[in-house]
N, C-alpha and C positions, 0 to 999 in steps of 0.2 A: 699474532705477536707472541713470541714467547719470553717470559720475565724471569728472572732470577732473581731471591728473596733472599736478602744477605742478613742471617737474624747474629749479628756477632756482640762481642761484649768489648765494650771499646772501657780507657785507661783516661779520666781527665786531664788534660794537659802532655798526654806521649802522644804527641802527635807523627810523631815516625813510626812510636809502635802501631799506630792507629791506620796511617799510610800503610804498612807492610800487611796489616791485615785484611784491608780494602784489595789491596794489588793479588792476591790470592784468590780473594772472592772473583773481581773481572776475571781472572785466567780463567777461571771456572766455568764460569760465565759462559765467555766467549769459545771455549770449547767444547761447550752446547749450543753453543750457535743462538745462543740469547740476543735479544735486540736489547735489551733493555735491562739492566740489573740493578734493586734498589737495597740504600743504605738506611739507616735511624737516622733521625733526629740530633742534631748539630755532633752527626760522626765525627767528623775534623776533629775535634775538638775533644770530644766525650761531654758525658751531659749528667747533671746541671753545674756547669760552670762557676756560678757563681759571682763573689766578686772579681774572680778574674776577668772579667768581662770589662772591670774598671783599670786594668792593668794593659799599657800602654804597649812592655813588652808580648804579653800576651797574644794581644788584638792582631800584631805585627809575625806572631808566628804563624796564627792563623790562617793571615791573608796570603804569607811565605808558600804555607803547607798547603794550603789551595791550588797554586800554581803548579805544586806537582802532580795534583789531582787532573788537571787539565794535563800536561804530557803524559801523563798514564791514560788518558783518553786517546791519545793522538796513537798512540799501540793499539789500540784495539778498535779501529776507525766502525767494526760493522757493529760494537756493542755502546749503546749508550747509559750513562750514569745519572742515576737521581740519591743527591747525595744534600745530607743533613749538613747547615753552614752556618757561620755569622754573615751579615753581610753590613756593607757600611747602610746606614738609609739617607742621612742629609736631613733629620729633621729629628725634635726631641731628643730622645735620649742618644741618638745617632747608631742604630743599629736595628738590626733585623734579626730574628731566626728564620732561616731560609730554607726552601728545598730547590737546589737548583739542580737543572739537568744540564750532564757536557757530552760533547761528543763533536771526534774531530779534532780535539785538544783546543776546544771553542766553548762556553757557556754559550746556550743556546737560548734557556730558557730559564725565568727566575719565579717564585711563587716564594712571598714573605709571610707568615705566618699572621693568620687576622684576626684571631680569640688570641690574648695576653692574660693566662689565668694569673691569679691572684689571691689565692685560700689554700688552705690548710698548707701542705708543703710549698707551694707554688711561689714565688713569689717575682714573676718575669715582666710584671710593670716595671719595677727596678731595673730591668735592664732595656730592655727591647719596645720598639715601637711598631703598631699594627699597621698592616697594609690596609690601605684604603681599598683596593678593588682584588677581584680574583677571575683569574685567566683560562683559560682553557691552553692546555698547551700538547698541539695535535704533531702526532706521530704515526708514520705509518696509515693506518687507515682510523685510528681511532683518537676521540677527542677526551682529553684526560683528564680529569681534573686534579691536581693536585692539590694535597692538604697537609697540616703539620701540626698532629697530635689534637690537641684541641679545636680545631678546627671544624671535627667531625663529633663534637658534644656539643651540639648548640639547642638540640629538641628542649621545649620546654617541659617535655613529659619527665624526663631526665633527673629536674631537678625539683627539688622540696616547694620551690617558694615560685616556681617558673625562672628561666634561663635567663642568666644574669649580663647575657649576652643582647644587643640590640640587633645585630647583623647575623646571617645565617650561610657560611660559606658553601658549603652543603649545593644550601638550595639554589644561590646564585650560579654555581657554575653546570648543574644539573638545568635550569632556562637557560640558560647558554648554548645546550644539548650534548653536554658530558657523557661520554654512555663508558667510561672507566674510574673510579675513583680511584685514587691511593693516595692513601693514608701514611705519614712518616713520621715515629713516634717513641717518646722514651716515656711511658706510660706505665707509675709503682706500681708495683703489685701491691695486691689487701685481699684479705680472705674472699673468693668468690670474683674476682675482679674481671677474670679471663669470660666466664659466661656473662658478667655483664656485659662486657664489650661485645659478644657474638649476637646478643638481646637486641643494642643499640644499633650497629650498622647492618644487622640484618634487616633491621628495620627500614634503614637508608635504604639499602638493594629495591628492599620490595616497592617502597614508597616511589621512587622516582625509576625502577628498570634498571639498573644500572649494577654493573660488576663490580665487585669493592675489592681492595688489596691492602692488607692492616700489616706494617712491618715496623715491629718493636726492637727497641734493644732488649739485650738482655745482660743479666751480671747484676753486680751491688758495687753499687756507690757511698759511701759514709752509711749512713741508716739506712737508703731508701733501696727497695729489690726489683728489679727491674726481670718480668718473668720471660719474658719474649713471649710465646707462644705465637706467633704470626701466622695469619689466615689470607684465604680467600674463600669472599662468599661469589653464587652465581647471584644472575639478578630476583630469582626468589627465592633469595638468601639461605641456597643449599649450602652448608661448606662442603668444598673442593678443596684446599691444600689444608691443613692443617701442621703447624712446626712444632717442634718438641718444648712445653716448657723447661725453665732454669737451665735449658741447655742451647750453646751453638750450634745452628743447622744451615746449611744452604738447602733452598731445594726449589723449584721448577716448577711453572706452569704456563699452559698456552693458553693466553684469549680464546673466547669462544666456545670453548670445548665444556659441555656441563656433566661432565665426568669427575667422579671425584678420585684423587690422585694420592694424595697421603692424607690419611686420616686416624689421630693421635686417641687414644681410652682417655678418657678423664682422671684425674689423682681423685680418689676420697680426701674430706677434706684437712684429718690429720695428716694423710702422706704428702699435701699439698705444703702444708704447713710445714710441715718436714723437711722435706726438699730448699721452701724458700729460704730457712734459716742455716740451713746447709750450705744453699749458696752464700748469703750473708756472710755465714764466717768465714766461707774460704776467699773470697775478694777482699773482705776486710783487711784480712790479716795480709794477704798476696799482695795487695794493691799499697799496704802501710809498709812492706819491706818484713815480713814476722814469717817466721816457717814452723812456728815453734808456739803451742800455747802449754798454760799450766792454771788448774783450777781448783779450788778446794771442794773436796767432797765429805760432805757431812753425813752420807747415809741417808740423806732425805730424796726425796723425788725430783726436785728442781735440779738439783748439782746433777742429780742420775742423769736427766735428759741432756742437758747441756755436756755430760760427758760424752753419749752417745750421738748428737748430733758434731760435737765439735771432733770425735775422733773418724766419723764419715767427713767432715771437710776436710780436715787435714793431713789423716792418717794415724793412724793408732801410734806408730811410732815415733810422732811429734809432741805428744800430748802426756803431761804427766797430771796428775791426781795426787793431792794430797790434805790426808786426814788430820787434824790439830783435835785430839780428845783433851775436855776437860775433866773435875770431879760430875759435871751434870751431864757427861754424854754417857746414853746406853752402849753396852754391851754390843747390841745386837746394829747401832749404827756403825761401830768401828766393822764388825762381822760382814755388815751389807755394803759396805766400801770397799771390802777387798775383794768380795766375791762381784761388784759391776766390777771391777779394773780387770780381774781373770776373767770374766766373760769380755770385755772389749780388749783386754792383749796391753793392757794400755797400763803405764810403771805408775806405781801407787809408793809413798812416802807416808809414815805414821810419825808425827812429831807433837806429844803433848805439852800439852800447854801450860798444865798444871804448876811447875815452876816456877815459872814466866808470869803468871797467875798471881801467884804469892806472892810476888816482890813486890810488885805493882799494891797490892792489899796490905804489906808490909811499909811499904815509902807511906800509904797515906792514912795510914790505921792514925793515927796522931790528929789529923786534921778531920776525920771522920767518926770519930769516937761518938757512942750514943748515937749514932744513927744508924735507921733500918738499912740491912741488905732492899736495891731496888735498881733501876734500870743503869743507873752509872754502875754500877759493880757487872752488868747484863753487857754491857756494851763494851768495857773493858776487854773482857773475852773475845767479844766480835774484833776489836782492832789491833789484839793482840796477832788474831788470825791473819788480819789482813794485812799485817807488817811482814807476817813470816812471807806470805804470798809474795808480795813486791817483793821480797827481797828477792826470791828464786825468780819473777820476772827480772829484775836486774841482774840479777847472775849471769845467767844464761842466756838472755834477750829472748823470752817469752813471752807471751803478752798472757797478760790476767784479763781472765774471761769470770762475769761475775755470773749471779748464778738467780738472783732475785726475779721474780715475776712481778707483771702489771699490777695484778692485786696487790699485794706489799706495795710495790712505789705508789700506788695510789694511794694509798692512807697511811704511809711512814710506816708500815712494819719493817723496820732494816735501819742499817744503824751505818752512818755518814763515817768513811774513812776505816771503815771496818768490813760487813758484805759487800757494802756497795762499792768497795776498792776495784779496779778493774781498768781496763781499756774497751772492752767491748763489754757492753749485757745483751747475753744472746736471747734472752726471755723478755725484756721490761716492756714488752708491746704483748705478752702472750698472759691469758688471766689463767688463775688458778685452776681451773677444772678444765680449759684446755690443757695445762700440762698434764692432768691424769690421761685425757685422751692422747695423747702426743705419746706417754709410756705404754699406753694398752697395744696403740700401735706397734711403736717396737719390738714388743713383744708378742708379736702377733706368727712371728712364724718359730719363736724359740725367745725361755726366757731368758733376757740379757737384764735386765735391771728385776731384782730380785722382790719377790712377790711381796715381801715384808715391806720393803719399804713403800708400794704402794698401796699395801693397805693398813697401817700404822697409820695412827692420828699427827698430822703436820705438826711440828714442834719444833722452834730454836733451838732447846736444849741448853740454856742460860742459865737458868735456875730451874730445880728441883723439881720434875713432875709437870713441867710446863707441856701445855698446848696451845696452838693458834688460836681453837676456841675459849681461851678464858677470857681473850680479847677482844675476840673478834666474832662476827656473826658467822656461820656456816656459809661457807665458800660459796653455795650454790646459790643464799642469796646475795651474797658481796660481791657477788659478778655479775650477778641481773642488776643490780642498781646501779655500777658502776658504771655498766652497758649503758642503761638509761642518762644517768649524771654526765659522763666523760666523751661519750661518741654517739650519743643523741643528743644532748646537749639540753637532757627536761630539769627546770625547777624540781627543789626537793618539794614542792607542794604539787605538782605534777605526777611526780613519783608516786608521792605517797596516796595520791588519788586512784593508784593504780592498784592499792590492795598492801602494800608494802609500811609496817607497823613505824608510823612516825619517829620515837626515841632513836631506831636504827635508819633509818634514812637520816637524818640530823646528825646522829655522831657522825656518818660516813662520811655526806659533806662537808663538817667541818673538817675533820681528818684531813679529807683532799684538799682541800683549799689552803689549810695551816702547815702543809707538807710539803707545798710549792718549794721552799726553799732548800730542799732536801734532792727533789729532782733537777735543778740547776748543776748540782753539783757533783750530779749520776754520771756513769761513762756515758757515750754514747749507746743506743737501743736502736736494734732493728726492727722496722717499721713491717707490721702485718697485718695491722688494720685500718680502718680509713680515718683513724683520732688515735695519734700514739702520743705519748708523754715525750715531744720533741720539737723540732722548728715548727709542727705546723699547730703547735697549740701554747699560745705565747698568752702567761695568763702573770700575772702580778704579785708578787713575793707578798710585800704588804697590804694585806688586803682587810677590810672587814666584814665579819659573818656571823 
């Protein structure tokens, strides 16, 4: 049987655009004489839905765009489709996420989705309701099992605490005597994620014999990155096809044959990193209507990266750069702002602030008399910055790309209505010393972000002589605890068990804990690890600690 593995990057809710992308893949297809060609995870549609799933009209185009999916079956009678869907269920919440197969311009065959994760990003109790049972559904000479996304995470090896799962689809439809699985899935990406998956259903291949077929979306949706990278393993879980991550691929493989056919290098893991945020920006902005971004650069390393991945998403010449000097910015960050923008080709604007500065320190000298210079005069500066920014996003209709890292939104280093001004933060999931890696990288075949600034001591440039460290602990432990605290999830008495000097574990926690309300009101952040400061970590403004 020969299958055709459609890894495409679908649009929530353009369901025509999503149709016309589909009806390209079958030609394809069926001009390789495919029997069989599969889509992601509630394709129709694009995924994750969300509340529209609560939306009446919605639901009704759905079911509309479906029925053209069936006459586009009846064109290609020798190719059959297994294709991501809602479908009605008639009980609970009254829906399914489906993988059903057409052919003939007939559904032939339906398989409802029977794990409804429910953590960290997930949250499809809300909508959908589990299949009770799981089918085998035989084609041709072989018995198939199909599955959707979660379906095929049920080991209890898996997870931390054992599988939170009671039913094991897997293994039911393997005693059945499934000898193909495929898998249909819109599965985030997070550092490392692609080799876990090859880990986990290599493991299925081996365990029960049987041939697996992993087909992701791929693209970015609001935060989350969808890497595609879609496989096949044999049944001892050699890989055979292997598809491009962050990229659209079609490509081909025959049942049976333990040859392997396309097989992808792996990214290191900054150029991995690299790439996802790459994608991130450019759907983001593509998918919001933006062609056009504009970001401030301070001559620090954070803006440097974010200029550099944001002018690989969108093109150097969408992208503008601009510098806002105070009386506390060096020299040499105005100097390291011009020279990233002439290495990236990318238009740079110099507009100091100093003026603007004054007046503001002039309106309130009266009201502030006798008091120290301290972070309200620090932050001043920052929203000064961030007013000129919006403005030139409303000018123009560019979207402000903020420029902050995980470690700052972690413990409020940044200043609300000022850095964190933006529509996108292409970093707020990426810790400080991954951004150094993220720069050594790009620099790795020519210097484009200028050596000073990554090796200059991190600094706001607020007041006089400042560094991260007068505040803060060295980055390389504030991101080991943070790691521990935020996406392991240890007590700081846990931590501190672990060798890490109590006073500094205690400020960090409270820091994160008392900053909660500061991330509320961050732009949105693209998700790269498997705990980002976003829908899947809902923690409590007023808290005590």
């Amino acid at each position: 049987m020969k299958i055709c593995l459609a890894q495409l990057n679908t649009k929530i809710g353009d369901f025509r655009g999503n149709l016309e992308m589909a009806k390209r893949a079958i030609e394809t297809a069926a001009e390789k004489d495919s029997d069989l060609v599969i889509f992601s995870e509630l394709f129709v549609s694009g995924y994750p839905p969300k509340d529209l799933l609560e939306q009446k009209y919605f639901l009704n185009r759905s079911d509309q765009y479906f029925d053209e999916y069936l006459k586009l079956s009846s064109r290609f009678p020798s190719t059959a489709i297994v294709l991501g869907c809602v479908e009605k269920s008639g009980k609970g919440k009254g829906l399914y996420n489906s993988a059903c197969v057409l052919h003939g311009g007939k559904k032939i065959f339906s398989q409802p989705k029977t794990l409804i994760p429910y953590y960290d990003v997930f949250d499809e109790v809300r909508y959908f309701d589990s299949s009770s049972s799981n089918e085998l559904f035989v084609f041709g000479k072989r018995k198939i099992g199909l599955t959707v996304c979660e379906d095929a995470w049920s080991d209890p090896k898996i997870w931390k605490y054992g599988a939170p799962y009671e039913k094991d689809p897997i293994e039911t439809l393997c005693s059945k005597g499934a000898d193909l699985i495929i898998n249909i899935s819109a599965s985030p990406y997070s550092v490392g994620k692609g080799r876990k998956r090859k880990e986990i259903f290599g493991k299925i291949a081996e365990k029960y014999g049987v041939e697996f077929v992993f087909l992701n979306q791929v693209g970015a949706n609001d935060e989350l990155i969808f890497d595609g990278g879609s496989f096949v393993l044999s049944k001892d879980a050699k890989p055979l096809v292997i598809l491009s991550s962050f990229e659209e691929e079609i490509a081909f493989y025959e049942t049976g044959k333990n040859e392997t056919l396309i097989n992808k290098s792996e990214f290191s893991q900054p150029e991995e990193i690299f790439q996802a945020l790459k994608l991130g920006v450019r759907d983001y902005l593509g998918k919001c209507g933006f062609k056009k971004a504009v970001l401030g650069l301070s001559g620090g390393i954070d803006s440097a990266v974010t200029a550099c991945i944001a002018a690989e998403a969108i093109g150097k010449e969408n992208l503008t750069g601009i510098t806002m000097p105070s009386r506390f910015s060096s020299k040499g960050s105005v100097e390291d702002s011009k020279t990233l923008a002439d290495n990236l080709g990318i238009e740079l604007l110099i507009i100091s602030i100093e003026h603007i500065y004054n007046t503001y320190l002039s309106s309130l000298e009266t009201y502030f008399e006798g008091l120290p210079f301290d972070e309200t005069e620090e932050n001043i500066q920052a929203r000064i910055r961030g007013n000129l920014l919006m403005a030139f996003s409303n000018k123009f209709g560019s979207m402000l790309l903020s420029t902050g890292n995980k470690s700052e939104l972690a413990v409020g280093y940044c200043t609300l209505y000022g850095d964190m001004s933006g529509g996108l933060a292409v970093l707020s999931d990426v810790p400080k010393t991954t951004v150094y890696k993220l720069a050594s990288h790009i620099n790795k075949k020519e210097e484009i972000i200028p050596v000073d600034t990554i090796l200059k001591p991190p600094s706001a440039e607020l007041r006089l002589d400042q560094k991260d460290q007068d505040t803060l602990p060295p980055y390389e432990i504030l991101d080991r605890i943070l790691e521990l605290l935020v996406e392991e999830n240890l007590s700081p008495e846990e931590i501190i068990s672990r060798g890490f000097e109590k006073k500094t574990v205690d400020m960090i926690a409270e820091r994160v804990y008392k900053n909660e309300y500061k991330r509320r009101q961050a732009a949105i952040g693209l998700r790269i690890t498997e705990k980002a400061f976003g829908s899947g970590r809902r923690m409590p403004i007023a808290v005590f600690y």
